[in-house]
DRENKE-398536 format. One record per residue (C-alpha): residue number from 0; residue in one letter; x negated, y negated, z. Coordinates in steps of 0.05 Angstrom, whole numbers, plus 5000, padded with zeros to 4 digits. Example, Ala and Ser with C-alpha at 12.3 -4.5 7.8 and 13.67 -1.06 7.14 Angstrom:
2
 num residuo   xx   yy   zz
   0       A 4754 5090 5156
   1       S 4727 5021 5143
***
This chain:
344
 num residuo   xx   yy   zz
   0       X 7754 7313 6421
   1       X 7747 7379 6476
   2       X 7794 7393 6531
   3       X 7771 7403 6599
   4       X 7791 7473 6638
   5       X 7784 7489 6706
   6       X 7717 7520 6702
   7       X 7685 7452 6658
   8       X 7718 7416 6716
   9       X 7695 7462 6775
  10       X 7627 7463 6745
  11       X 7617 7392 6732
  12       X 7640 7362 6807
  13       X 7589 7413 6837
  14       X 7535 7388 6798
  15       X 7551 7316 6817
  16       X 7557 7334 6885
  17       X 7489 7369 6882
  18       X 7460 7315 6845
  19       X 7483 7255 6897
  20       X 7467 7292 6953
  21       X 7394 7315 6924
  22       X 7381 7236 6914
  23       X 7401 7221 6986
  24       X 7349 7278 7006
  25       X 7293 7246 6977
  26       X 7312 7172 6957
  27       X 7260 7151 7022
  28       X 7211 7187 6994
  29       X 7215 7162 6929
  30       X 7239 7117 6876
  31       X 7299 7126 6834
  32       X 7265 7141 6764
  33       X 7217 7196 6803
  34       X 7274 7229 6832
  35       X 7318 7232 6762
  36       X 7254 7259 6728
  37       X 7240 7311 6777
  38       X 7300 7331 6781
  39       X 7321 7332 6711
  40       X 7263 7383 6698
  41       X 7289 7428 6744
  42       X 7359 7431 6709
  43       X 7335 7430 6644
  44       X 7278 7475 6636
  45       X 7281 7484 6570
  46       X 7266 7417 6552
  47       X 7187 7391 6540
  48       X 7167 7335 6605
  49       X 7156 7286 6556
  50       X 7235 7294 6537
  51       X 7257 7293 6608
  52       X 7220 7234 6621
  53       X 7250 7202 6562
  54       X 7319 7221 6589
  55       X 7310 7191 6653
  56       X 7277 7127 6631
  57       X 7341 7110 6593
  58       X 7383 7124 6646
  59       X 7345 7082 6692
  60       X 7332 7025 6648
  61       X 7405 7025 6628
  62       X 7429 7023 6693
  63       X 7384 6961 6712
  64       X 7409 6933 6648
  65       X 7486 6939 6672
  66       X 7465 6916 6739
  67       X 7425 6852 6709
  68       X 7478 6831 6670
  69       X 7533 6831 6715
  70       X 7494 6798 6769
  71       X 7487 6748 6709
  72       X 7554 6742 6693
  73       X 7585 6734 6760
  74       X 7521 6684 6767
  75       X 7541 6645 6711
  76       X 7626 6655 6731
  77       X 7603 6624 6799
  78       X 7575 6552 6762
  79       X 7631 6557 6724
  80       X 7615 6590 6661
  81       X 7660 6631 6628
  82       X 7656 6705 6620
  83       X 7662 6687 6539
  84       X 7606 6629 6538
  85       X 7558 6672 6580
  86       X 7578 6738 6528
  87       X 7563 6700 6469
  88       X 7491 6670 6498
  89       X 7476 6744 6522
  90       X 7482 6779 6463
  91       X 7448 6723 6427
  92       X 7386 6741 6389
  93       X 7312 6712 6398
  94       X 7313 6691 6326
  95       X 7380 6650 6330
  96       X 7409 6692 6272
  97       X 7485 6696 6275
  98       X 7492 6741 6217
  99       X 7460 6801 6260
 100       X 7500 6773 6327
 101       X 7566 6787 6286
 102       X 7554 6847 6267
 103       X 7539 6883 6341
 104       X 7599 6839 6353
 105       X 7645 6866 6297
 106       X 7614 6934 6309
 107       X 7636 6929 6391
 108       X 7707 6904 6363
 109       X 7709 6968 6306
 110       X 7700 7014 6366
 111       X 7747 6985 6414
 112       X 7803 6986 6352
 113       X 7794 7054 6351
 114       X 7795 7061 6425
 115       X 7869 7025 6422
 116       X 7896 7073 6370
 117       X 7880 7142 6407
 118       X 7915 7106 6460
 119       X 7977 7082 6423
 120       X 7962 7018 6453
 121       X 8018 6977 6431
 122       X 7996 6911 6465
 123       X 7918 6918 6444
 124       X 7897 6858 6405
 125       X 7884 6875 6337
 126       X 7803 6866 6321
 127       X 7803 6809 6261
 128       X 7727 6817 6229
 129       X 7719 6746 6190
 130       X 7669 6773 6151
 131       X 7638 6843 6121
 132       X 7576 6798 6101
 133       X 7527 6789 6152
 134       X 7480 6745 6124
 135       X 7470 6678 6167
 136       X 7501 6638 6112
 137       X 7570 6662 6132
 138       X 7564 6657 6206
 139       X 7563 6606 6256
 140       X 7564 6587 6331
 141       X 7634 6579 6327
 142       X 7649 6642 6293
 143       X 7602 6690 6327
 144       X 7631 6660 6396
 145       X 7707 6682 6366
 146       X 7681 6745 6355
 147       X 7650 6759 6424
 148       X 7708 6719 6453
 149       X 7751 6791 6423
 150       X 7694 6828 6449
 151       X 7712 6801 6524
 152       X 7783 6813 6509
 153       X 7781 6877 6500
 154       X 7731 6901 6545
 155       X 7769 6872 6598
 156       X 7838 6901 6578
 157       X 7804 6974 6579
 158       X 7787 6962 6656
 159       X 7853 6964 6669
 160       X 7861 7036 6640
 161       X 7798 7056 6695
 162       X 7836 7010 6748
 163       X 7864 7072 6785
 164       X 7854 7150 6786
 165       X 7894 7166 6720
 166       X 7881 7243 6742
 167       X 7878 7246 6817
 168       X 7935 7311 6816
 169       X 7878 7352 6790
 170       X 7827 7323 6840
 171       X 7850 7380 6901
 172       X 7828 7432 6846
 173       X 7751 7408 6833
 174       X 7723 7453 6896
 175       X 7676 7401 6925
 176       X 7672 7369 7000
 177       X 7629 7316 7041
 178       X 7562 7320 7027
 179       X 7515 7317 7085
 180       X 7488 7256 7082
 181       X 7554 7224 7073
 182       X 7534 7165 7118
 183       X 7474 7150 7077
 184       X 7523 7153 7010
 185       X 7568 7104 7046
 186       X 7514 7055 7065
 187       X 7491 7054 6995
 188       X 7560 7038 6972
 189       X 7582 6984 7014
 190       X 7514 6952 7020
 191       X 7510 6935 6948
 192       X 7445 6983 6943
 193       X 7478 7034 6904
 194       X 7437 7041 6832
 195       X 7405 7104 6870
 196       X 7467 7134 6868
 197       X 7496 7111 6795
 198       X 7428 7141 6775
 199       X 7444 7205 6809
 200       X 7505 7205 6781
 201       X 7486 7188 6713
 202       X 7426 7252 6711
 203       X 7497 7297 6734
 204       X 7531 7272 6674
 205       X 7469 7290 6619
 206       X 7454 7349 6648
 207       X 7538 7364 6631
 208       X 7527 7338 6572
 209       X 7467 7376 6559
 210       X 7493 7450 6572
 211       X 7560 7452 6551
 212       X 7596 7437 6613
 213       X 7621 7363 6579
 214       X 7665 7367 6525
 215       X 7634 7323 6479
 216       X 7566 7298 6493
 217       X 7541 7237 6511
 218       X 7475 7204 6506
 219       X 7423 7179 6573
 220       X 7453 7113 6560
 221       X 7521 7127 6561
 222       X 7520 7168 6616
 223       X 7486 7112 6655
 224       X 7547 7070 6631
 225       X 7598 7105 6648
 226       X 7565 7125 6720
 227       X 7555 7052 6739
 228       X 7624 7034 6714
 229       X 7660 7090 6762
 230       X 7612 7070 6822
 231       X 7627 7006 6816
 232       X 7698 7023 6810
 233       X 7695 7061 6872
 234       X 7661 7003 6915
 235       X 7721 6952 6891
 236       X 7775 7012 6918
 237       X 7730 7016 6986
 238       X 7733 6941 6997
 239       X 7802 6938 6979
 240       X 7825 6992 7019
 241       X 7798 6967 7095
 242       X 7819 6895 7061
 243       X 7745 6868 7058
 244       X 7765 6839 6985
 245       X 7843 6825 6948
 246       X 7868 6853 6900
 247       X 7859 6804 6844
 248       X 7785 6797 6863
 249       X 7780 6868 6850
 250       X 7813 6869 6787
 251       X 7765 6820 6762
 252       X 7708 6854 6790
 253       X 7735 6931 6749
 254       X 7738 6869 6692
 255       X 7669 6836 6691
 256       X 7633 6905 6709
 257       X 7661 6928 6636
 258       X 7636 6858 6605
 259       X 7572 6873 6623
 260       X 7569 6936 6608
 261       X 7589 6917 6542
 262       X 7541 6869 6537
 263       X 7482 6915 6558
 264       X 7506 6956 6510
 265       X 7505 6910 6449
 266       X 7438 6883 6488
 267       X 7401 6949 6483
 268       X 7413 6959 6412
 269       X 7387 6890 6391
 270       X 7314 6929 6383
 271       X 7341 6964 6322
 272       X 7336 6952 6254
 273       X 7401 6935 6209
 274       X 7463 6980 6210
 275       X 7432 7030 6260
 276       X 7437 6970 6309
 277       X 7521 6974 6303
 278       X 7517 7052 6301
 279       X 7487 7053 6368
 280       X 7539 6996 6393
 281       X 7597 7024 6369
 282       X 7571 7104 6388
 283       X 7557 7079 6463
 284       X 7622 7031 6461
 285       X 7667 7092 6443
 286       X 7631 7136 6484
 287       X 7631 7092 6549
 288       X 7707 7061 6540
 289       X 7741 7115 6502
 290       X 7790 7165 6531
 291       X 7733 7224 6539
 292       X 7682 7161 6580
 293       X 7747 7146 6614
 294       X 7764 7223 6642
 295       X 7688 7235 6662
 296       X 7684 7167 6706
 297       X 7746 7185 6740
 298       X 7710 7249 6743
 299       X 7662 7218 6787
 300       X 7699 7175 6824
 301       X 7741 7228 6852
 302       X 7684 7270 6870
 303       X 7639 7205 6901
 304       X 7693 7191 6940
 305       X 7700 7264 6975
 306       X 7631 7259 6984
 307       X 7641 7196 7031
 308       X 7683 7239 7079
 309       X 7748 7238 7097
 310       X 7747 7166 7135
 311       X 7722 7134 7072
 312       X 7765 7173 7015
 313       X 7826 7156 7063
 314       X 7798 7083 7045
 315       X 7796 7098 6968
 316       X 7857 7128 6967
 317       X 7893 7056 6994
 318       X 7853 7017 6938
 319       X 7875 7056 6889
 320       X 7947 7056 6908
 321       X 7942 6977 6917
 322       X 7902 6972 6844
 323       X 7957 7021 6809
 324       X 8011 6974 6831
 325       X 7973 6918 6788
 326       X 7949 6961 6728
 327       X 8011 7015 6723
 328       X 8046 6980 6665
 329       X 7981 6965 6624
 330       X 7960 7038 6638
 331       X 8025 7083 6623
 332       X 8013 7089 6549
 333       X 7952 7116 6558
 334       X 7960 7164 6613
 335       X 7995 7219 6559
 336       X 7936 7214 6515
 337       X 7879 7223 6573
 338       X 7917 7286 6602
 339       X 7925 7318 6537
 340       X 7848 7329 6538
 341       X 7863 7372 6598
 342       X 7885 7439 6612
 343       X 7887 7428 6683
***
């Protein structure tokens, strides 16, 4: 995995910045998916329109994918579901086969596991696969549920390691400020309306990806991910902060914002054929949870939250401090790891 230096860092919070604050510009003038393709062909000229518009469809359908299934799951939480039961019936297929089920399961679980050792995660659950065979004979309801049951498990554990700003000393050094239609940003934000901006956020991160500036690279969908995972992340620290919502409620909200983006992530590969289904589950899974998704959605947290303005980062800033007092023990092991991909 690449390290991050000064210049990556510089250069990625400017194009975020630019990104969010073209969005706001035009986001009255038109919708979300025009915006991300017209932009996205003026950063990436080299690429043919029918590639660009590829690129932004996946971003914008992934993001209304995340958004669907969380309203879903807190849906479902609210008549008393759990977030297991509702996992299991999302990532259910059309056909009823279990034998396909397990194996986006098991291939979510594979990922994770290797999430836990690059983090020297002493306390991660180990990932039990019942079964390498995944013909319908050898899997059941009860089963498949155990398996997505792990999924849950661990999806919500790795929240905990996004709960706070793992990074924020190197925050002062990424050269960005308010953008100037901070207000608008902020209304998006606390008004719930705020797929504009994870969109905006996501075309920042592929257009990283896609000229070096990112590390490693990541795909549309991924970058969607992780971008609606950090803005999400960042509305739970704003209501927090000025005391609109407790602690524990935004705990669990950092918590079923991963479920459902690991469901929409097992979801979107259900269109695939065989084992290229569980390479896509466990390449976005890693991607989106592992240590490198982890640094770039703090990544645009911090720079989100400068954009608000001063008033509003001041608000962050208390979330964060109250959500580190909750998550610091569950987090320690794996702050070592995440800085050692810097050299800042």
């Amino acid at each position: 995995m690449g390290k991050w230096t000064n210049e990556k860092s510089e250069q990625f919070a400017r194009l975020l910045q630019e990104s969010v604050e073209s969005y706001l510009e035009n986001k009255d003038d038109m919708s979300a998916s025009d915006w991300a393709k017209s932009y996205l062909a003026q950063k990436l000229t080299d690429k043919a329109e029918q590639e660009i518009y590829k690129i932004a469809e996946d971003i914008v359908n992934a993001i209304k994918m995340q958004t669907e299934s969380l309203q879903s799951l807190r849906n479902a939480e609210e008549n008393g579901q759990s977030a297991e039961a509702w996992f299991t019936e999302e990532t259910a297929f059309d056909d009823g086969s279990y034998g396909k089920q397990a194996m986006l399961l098991s291939a979510a679980n594979d990922a994770f596991s290797e999430y836990d050792k690059n983090t020297e995660n002493e306390s991660a659950s180990e990932v039990e696969v019942l079964d390498t065979d995944f013909s319908d004979d050898n899997w059941n309801k009860y089963s498949v549920k155990e398996l997505a049951a792990k999924v849950v498990e661990n999806a919500t554990e790795s929240a905990l390691y996004t709960a706070f700003d793992v990074l924020s000393e190197s925050y002062s050094a990424l050269g960005v400020d308010a953008v100037t239609n901070s207000d608008n940003l902020i209304e998006a934000l606390r008004s719930g309306a705020s797929d504009g901006i994870k969109t905006a956020a996501a075309c920042a991160v592929n257009i990283a990806s896609e000229t070096g500036i990112l590390p490693d690279p990541l795909t549309a969908a991924a970058s969607a991910f992780i971008s609606g995972m950090s803005i999400e992340k960042v509305i739970q620290e704003i209501e927090i902060g000025d005391g609109v919502s407790v602690i524990t409620n935004g705990i669990k909200a950092v918590q079923d914002t991963a479920t459902a983006t690991a469901a929409a992530s097992i979801k979107m590969a259900k269109e695939q054929i065989g084992e290229r289904a569980g390479l896509i589950v466990g390449g976005t899974i890693g991607s989106v949870f592992g240590p490198g998704g982890i640094i770039v959605g703090e990544r645009i947290g911090a720079v989100v939250g400068i954009a608000c303005g001063t008033e509003v980062c001041d608000l962050i800033s208390a979330g964060i401090n109250k959500l580190s007092n909750i998550a610091v023990n569950t987090v320690s092991k794996a702050v070592n790891v995440f800085k050692n991909l810097l050299t800042i």
